[in-house]
ROFI-849341 format. One line per 4 residues: their letters; for each residue y, x, z of N, C-alpha, C. Coordinates in steps of 0.1 Angstrom, whole numbers. Atoms other than C-alpha are relative to their C-alpha. Layout:
a	Y X Z Y X Z Y X Z | ... .
***
This chain:
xxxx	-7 -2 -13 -233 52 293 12 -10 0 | -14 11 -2 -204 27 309 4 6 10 | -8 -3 -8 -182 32 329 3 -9 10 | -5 11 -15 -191 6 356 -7 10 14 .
xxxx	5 -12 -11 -192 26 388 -14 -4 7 | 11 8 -11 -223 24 410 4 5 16 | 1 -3 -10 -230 32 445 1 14 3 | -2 -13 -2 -216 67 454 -10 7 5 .
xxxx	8 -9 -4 -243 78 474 -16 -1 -14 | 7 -1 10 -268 66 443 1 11 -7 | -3 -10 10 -256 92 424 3 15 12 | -1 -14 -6 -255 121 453 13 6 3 .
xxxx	-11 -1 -7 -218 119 463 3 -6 13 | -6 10 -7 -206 108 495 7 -4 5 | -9 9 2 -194 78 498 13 0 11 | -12 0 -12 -167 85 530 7 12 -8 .
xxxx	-13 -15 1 -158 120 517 7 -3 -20 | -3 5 12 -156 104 479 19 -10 2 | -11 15 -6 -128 74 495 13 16 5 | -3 -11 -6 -119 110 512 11 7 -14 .
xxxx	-1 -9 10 -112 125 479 16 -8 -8 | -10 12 6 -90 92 463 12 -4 11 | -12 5 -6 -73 88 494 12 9 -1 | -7 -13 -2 -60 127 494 13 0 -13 .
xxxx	-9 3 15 -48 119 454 11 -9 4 | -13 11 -1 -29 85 471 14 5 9 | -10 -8 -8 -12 109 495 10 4 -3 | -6 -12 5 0 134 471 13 -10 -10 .
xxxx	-8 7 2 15 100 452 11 -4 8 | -14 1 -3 33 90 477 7 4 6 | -6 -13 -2 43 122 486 15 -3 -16 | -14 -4 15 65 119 450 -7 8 -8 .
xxxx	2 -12 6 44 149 438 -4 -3 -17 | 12 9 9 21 128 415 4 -11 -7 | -3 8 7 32 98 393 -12 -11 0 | 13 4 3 -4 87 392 -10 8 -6 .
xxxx	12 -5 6 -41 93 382 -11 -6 -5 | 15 12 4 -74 80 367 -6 13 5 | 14 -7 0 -107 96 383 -10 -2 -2 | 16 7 0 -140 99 372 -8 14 4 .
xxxx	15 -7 -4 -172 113 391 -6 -7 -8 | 11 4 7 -202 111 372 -12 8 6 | 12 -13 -3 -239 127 383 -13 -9 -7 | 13 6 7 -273 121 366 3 -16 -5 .
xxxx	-5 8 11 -259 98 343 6 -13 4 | -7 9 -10 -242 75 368 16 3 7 | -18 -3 -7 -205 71 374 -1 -9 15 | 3 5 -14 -199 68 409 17 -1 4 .
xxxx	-16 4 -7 -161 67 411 7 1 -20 | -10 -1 14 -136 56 383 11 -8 2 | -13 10 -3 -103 44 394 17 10 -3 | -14 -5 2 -66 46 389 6 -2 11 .
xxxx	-11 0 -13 -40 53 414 15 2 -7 | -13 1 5 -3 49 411 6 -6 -10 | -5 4 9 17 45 385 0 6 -9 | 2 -8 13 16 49 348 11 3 -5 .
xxxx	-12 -1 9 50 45 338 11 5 15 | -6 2 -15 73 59 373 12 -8 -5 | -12 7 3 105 44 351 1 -13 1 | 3 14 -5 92 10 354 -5 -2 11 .
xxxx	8 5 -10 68 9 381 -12 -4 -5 | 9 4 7 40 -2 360 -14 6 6 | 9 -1 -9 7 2 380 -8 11 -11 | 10 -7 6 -15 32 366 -18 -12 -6 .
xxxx	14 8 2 -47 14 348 -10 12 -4 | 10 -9 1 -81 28 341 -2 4 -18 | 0 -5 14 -75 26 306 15 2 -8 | -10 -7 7 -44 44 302 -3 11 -8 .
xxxx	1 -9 14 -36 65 273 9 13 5 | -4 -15 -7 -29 101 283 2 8 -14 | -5 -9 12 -14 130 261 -11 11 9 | 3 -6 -5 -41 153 262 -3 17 0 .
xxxx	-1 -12 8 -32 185 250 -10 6 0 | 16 -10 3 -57 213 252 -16 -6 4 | 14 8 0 -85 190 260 -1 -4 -16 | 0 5 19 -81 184 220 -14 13 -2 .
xxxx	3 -15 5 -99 224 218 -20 -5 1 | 10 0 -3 -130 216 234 -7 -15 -11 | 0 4 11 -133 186 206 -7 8 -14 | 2 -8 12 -126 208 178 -8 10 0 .
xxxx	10 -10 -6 -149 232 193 -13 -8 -8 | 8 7 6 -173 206 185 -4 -4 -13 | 4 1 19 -168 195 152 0 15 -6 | 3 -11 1 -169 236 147 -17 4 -4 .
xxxx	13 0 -4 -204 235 156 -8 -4 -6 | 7 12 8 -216 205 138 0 5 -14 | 0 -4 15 -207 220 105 -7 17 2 | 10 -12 1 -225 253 115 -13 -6 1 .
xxxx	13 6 3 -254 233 124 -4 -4 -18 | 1 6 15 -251 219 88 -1 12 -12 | -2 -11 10 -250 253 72 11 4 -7 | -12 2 9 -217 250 56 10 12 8 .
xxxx	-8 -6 -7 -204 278 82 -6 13 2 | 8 -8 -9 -218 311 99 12 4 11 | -7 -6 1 -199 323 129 9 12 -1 | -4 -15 6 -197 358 116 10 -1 -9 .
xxxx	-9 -1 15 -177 347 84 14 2 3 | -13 -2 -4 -141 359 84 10 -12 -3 | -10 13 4 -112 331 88 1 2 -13 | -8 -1 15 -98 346 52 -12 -13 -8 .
xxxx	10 2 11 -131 334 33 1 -18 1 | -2 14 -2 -122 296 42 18 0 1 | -15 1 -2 -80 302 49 6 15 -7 | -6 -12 5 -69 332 24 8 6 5 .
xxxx	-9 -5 -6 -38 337 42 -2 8 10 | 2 -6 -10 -55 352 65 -6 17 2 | 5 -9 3 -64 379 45 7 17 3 | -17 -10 3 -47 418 50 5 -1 14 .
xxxx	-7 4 -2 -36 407 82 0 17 12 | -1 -9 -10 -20 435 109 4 -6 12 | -2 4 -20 -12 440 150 8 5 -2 | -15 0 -5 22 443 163 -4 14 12 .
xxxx	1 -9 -11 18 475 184 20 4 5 | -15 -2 -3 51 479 204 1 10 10 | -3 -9 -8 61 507 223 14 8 5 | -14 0 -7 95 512 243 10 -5 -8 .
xxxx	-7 12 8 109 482 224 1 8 -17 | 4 0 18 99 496 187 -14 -4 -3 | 9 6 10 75 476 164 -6 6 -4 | 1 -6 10 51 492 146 -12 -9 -5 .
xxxx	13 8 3 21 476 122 -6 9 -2 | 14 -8 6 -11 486 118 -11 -7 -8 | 8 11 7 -40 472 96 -9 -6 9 | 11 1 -12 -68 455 116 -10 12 -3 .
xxxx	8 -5 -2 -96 470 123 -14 -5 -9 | 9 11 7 -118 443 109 3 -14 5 | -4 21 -1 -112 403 102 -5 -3 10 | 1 11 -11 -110 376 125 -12 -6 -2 .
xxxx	14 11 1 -140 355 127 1 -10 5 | 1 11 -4 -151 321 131 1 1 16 | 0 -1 -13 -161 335 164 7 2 8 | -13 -4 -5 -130 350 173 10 -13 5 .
xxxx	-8 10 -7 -111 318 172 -6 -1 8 | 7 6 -9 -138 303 192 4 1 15 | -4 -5 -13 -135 322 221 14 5 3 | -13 -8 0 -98 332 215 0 14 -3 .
xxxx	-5 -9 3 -101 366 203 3 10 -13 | -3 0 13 -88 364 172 15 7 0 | -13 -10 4 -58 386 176 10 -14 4 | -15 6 -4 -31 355 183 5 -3 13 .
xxxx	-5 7 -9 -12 340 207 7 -13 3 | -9 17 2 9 310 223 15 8 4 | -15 -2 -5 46 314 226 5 2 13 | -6 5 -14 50 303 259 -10 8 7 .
xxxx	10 -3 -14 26 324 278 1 16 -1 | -4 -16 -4 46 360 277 11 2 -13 | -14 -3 3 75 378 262 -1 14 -13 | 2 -10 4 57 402 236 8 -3 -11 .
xxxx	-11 3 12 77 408 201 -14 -8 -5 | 14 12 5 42 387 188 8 -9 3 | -4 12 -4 54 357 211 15 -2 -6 | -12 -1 1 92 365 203 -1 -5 -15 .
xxxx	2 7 13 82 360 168 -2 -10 -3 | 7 15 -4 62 329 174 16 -9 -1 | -10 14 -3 93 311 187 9 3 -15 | -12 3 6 121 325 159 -5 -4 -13 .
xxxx	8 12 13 94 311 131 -2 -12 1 | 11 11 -6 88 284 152 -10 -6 -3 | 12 3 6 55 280 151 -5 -9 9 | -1 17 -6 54 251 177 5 -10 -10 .
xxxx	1 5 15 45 229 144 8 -15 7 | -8 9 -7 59 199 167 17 -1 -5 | -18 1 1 94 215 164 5 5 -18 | 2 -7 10 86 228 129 3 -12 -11 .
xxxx	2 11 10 77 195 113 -12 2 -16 | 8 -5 11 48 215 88 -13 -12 1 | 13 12 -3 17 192 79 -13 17 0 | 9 -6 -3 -17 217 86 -1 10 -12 .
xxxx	-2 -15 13 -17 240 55 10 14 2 | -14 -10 3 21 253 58 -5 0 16 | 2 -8 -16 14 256 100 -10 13 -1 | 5 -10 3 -15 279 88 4 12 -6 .
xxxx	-6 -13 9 2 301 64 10 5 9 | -12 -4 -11 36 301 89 -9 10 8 | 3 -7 -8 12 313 114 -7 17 -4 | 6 -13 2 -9 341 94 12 8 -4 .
xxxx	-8 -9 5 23 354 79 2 11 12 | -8 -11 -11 31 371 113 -11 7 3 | 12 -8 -8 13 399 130 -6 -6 10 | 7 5 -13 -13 396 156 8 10 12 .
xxxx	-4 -10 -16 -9 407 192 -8 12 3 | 13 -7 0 -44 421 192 -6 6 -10 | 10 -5 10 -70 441 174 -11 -18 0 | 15 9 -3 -98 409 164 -8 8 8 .
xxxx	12 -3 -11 -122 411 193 0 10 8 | -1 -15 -11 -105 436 217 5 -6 11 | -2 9 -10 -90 409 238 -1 -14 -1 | -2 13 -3 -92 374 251 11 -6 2 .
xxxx	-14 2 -3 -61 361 249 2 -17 -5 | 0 12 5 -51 322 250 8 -1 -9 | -8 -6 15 -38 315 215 -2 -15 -9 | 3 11 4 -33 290 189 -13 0 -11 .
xxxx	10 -3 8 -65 296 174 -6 -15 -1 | 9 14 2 -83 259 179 10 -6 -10 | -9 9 6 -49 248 160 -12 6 -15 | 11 -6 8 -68 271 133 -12 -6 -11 .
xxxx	15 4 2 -102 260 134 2 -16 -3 | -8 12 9 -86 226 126 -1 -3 -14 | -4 -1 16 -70 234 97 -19 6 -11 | 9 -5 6 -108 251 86 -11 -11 -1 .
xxxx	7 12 -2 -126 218 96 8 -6 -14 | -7 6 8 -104 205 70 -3 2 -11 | 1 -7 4 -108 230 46 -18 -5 -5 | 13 2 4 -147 227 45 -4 -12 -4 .
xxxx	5 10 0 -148 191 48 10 -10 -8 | -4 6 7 -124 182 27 7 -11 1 | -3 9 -11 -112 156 51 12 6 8 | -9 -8 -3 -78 156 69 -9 2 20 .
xxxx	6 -5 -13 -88 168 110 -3 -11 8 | 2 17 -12 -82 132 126 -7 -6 -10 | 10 5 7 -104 116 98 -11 7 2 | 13 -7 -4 -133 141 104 -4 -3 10 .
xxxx	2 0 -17 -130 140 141 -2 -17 2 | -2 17 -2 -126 99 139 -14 0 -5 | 17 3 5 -161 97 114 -11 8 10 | 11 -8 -14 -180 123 133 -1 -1 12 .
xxxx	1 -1 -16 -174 124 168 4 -15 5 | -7 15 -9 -152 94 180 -14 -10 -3 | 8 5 2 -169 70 160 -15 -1 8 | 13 -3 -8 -207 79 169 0 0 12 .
xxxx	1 3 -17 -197 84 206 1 -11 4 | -6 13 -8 -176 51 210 10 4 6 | -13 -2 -4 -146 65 214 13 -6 -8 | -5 7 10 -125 38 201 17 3 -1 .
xxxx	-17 -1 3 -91 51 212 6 13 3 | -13 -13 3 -84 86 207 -1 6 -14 | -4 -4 14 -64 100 181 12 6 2 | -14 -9 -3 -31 121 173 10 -10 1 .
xxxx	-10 5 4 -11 93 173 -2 -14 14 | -2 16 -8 -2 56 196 5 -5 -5 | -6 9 14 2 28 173 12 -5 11 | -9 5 -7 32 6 182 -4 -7 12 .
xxxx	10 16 -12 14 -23 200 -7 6 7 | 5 -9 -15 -4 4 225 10 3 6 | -6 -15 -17 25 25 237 3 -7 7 | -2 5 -13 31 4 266 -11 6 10 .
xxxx	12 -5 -8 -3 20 278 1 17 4 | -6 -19 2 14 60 275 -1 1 19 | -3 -4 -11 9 73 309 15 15 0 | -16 -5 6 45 89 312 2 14 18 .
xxxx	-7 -10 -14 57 121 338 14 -6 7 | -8 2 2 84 117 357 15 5 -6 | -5 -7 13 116 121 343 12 13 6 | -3 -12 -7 125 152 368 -10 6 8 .
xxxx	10 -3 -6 101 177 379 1 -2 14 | -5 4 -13 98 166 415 -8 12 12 | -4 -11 -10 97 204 432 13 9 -8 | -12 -9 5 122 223 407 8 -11 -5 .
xxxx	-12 6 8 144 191 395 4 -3 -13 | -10 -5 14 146 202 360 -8 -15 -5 | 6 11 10 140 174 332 -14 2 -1 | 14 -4 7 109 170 317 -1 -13 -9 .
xxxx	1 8 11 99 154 286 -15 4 -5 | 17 -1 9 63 151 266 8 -6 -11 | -4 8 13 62 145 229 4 -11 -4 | 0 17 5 67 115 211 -7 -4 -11 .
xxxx	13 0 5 36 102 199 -3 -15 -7 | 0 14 4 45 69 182 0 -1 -15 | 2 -6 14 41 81 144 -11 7 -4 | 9 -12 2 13 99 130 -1 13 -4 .
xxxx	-6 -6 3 20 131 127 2 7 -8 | 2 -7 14 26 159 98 -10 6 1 | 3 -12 -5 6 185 122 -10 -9 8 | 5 8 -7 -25 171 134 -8 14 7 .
xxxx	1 -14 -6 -31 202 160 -14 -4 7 | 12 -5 -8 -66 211 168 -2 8 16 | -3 -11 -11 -54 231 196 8 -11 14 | -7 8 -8 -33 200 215 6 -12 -5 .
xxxx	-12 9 3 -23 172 196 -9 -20 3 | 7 16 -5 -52 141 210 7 -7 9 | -4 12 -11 -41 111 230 -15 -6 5 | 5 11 -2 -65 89 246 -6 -3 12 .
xxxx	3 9 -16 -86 71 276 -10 9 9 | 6 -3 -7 -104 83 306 -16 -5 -10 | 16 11 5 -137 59 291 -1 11 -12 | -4 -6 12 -132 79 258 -9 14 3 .
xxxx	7 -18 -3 -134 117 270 -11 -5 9 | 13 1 -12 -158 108 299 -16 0 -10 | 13 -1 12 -182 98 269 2 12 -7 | -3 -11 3 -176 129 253 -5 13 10 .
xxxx	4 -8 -10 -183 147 283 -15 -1 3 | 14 2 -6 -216 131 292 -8 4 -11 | 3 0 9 -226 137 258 -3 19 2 | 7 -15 -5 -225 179 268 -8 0 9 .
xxxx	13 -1 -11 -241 170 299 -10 0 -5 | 14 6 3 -268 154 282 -6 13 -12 | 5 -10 8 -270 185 260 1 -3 -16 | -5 2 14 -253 172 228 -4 -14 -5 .
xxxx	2 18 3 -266 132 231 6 -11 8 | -2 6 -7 -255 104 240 -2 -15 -5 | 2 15 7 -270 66 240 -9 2 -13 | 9 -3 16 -295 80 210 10 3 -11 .
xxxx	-6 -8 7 -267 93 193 2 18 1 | -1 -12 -2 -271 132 187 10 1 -9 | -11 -8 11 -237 152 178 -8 16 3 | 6 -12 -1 -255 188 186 -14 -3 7 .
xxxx	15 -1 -5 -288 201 192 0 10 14 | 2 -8 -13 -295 211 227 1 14 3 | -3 -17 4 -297 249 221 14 3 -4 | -15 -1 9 -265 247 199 13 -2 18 .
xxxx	-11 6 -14 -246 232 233 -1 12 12 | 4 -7 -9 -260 256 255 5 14 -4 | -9 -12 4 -248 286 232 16 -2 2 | -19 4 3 -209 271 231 0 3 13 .
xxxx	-5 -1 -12 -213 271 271 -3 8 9 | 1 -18 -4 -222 309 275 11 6 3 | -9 -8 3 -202 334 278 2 8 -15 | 0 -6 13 -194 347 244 16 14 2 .
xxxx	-6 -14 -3 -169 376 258 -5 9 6 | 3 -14 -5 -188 402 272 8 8 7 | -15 -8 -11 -168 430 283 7 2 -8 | -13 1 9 -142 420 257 9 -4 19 .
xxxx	-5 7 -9 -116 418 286 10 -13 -5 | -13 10 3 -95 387 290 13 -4 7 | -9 -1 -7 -63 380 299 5 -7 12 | -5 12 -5 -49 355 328 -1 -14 -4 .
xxxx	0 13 9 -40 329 303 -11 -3 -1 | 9 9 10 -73 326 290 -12 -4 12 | 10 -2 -8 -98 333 324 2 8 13 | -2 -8 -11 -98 344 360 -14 7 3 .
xxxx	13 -12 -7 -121 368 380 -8 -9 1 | 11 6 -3 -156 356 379 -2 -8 -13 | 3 9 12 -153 336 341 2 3 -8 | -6 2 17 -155 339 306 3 -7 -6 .
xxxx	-3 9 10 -153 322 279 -10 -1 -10 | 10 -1 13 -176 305 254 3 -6 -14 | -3 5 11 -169 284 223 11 -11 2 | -4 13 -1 -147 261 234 4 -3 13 .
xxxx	-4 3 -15 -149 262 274 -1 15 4 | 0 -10 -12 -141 286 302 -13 -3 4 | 12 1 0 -176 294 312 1 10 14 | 4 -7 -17 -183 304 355 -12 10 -8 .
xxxx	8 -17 5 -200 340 351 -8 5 17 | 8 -6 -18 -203 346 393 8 -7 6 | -5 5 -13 -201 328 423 13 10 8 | -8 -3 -16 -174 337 453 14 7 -10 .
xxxx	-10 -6 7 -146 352 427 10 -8 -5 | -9 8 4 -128 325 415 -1 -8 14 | -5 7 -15 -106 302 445 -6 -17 -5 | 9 13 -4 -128 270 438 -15 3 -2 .
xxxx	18 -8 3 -165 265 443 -5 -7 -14 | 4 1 10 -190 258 415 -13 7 0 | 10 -8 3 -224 275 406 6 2 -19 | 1 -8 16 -228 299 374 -4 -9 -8 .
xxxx	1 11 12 -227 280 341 6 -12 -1 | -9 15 6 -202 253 349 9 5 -4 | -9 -2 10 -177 247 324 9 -8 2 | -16 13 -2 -141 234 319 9 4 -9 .
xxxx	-14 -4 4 -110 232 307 12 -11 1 | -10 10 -9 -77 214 309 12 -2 -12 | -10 6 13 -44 200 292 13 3 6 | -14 -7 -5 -8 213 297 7 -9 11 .
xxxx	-8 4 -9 6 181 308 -10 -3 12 | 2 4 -13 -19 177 338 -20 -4 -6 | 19 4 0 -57 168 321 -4 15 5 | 8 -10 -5 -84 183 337 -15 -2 0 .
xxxx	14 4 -2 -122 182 338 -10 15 0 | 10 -6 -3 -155 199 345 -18 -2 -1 | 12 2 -1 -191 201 337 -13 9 7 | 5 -2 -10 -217 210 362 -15 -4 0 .
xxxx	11 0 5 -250 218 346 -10 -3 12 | 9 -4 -7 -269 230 376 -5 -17 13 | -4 12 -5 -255 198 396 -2 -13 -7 | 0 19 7 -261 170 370 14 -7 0 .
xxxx	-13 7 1 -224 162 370 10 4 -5 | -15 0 6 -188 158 353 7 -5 13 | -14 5 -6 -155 154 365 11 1 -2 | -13 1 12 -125 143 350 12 -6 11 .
xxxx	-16 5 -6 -87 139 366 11 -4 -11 | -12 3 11 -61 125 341 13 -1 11 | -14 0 0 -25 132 351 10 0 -11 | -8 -6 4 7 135 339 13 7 3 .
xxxx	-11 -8 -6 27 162 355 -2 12 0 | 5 -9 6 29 189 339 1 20 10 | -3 -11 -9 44 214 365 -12 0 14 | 8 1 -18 19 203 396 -10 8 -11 .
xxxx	20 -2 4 -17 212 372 -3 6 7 | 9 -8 -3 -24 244 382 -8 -6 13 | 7 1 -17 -28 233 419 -12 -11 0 | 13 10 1 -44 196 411 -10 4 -3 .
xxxx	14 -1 -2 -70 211 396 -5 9 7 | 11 -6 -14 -82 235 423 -1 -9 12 | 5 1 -11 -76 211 444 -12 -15 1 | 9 9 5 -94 182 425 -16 7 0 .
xxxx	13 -1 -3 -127 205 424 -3 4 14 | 6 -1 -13 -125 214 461 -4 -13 1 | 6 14 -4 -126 177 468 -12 -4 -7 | 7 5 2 -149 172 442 -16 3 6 .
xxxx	7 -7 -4 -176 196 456 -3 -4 16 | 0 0 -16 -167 188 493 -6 -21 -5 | 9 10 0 -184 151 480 -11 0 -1 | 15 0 3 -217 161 470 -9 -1 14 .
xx	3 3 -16 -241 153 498 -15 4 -1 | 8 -8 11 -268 174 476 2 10 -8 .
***
């Protein structure tokens, strides 16, 4: 697969409401809202739109390119999801096994039950599982996404390894030391569990998480430029936010990604190009191949992009009305319930500061938005799949 576009209606989008779609993104730019973007449509194995708008850097003016380099946080998960997979395929895994039996610390571990601001612990119920991370219901949480004594904890250990400075070992142990939020496997809750499954990729393979992920996946796909880090002689290519959110004002800052780091986070810590993930993506489409390179076996890809919650409920953070969750992606469960369209079985997921994408089994297509603004997402991406949907012309 390349990334030279073809003829929009070749590929079953069209081509006025497609121009329709890029012009609405140029709007929102020079509205101020937006900094810039890279889009890519893709359908039956044909990119039919792949362009950049705006600017990459707004401090300079620097024209957005198609192969800018994006921070792309939680788009790291659906990765690590992958190399997950790959080493189950290989036998080296089951996901029934409990985290402890690969990460000790994990062993013993209790829930934080709180009740009119008192603490209390209890034992679990039964261990976390492979599977647990998978789908997030492995008992943890993120910091930033509620105010429980769990999260409260989270921040005074700081377990944002970023602000911590831990290399993947001591981030794992920090984290098991605390209680969970949850019973394993009584809720879905978004959490740093892919950071986790990282550190267990590691663990099995002996290898640190960006050398695994670089020989296995990158490599093999042709993904020649992501990784946790931007050498010197790239960052000029960083696509950057601006440097005031432009509806609340306040600052805004992204990491600093010009070192390699101690903490190579499974959970959010990749950089790299539209060309890059896009391959990556077509590679699920195609059911785990891509170009005669297989990373999963067809079946294998199709179980990750089930639902694997049942009537585990889940929370906001992790899923809205109408979706679960499978190994890796939010997984559509029913038409008309969620506020964008789709048919049952497409999958997605997204990145704090502004990535976004989607796959779209039933349809033969992806679709990928790279931003970076971290306060607009939620909306860009509903409003990136209405437009993408309002293209199909099939």
């Amino acid at each position: 697969m390349t990334l030279t576009a073809s003829a929009a209606n070749a590929s079953g989008f069209h081509p006025l409401r497609r121009n329709a779609l890029l012009q609405t993104l140029q709007a929102e730019i020079d509205r101020g809202r937006l900094p810039g973007a890279v889009v890519v449509l893709a359908r039956h194995g044909q990119v039919s739109c792949f362009e950049s708008l705006g600017v990459q850097n707004p401090a300079t003016g620097e024209a957005m390119k198609k192969d800018s380099i994006f921070r792309l946080f939680s788009m790291t998960k659906p990765i690590v999801s992958v190399a997950i997979m790959r080493l189950l395929e290989q036998g080296r895994l089951l996901l029934s096994d409990p985290v402890a039996q690969y990460l000790p610390e994990f062993a013993n571990q209790q829930v934080a039950i709180e009740r009119n601001g008192i603490v209390t612990l209890v034992p679990v119920t039964r261990p976390s599982t492979i599977q647990d991370l998978l789908r997030h219901t492995a008992g943890l949480t993120y910091e930033f996404s509620g105010e429980s004594a769990v999260q409260r904890l989270y921040i005074k250990h700081e377990i944002n390894q970023r602000m911590a400075g831990r290399d993947s070992a001591a981030s794992s142990q920090a984290l098991a030391a605390l209680p969970l939020m949850d019973q394993p496997g009584s809720v879905g809750e978004y959490s740093r569990a892919t950071d986790v499954l990282g550190r267990v990729v590691e663990v099995i393979s002996g290898q640190s998480l960006g050398l695994h992920l670089s020989e296995h996946i990158f490599a093999p796909l042709g993904m020649t430029e992501t990784r946790f880090y931007v050498p010197p002689s790239q960052q000029h290519r960083i696509a950057q936010p601006f440097d005031h959110d432009p509806d609340g004002g306040v600052p805004l800052t992204l990491p600093a990604v010009d070192v390699p780091p101690s903490f190579e986070s499974g959970g959010g810590g990749l950089l790299g190009t539209a060309h890059d993930y896009a391959r990556f993506l077509q590679m699920m489409l195609n059911r785990g191949e891509l170009d005669g390179v297989r990373l999963l076996a067809p079946h294998m890809v199709d179980f990750m992009t089930c639902d694997h919650l049942g009537n585990i409920p889940g929370r906001d953070s992790l899923i809205e009305a109408g979706e679960g969750f499978g190994l890796g992606f939010a997984v559509r469960t029913a038409r008309g319930q969620t506020p964008v369209p789709g048919p049952v079985g497409t999958y997605y997921w997204s990145g704090m500061a502004g990535t976004s994408f989607f796959v779209d089994p039933t349809n033969n297509l992806f679709a990928m938005l790279l931003i970076q603004a971290p306060n607009q997402r939620a909306y860009y991406r509903q409003l990136f799949r209405n437009l993408v949907y309002a293209c199909l012309s099939a």
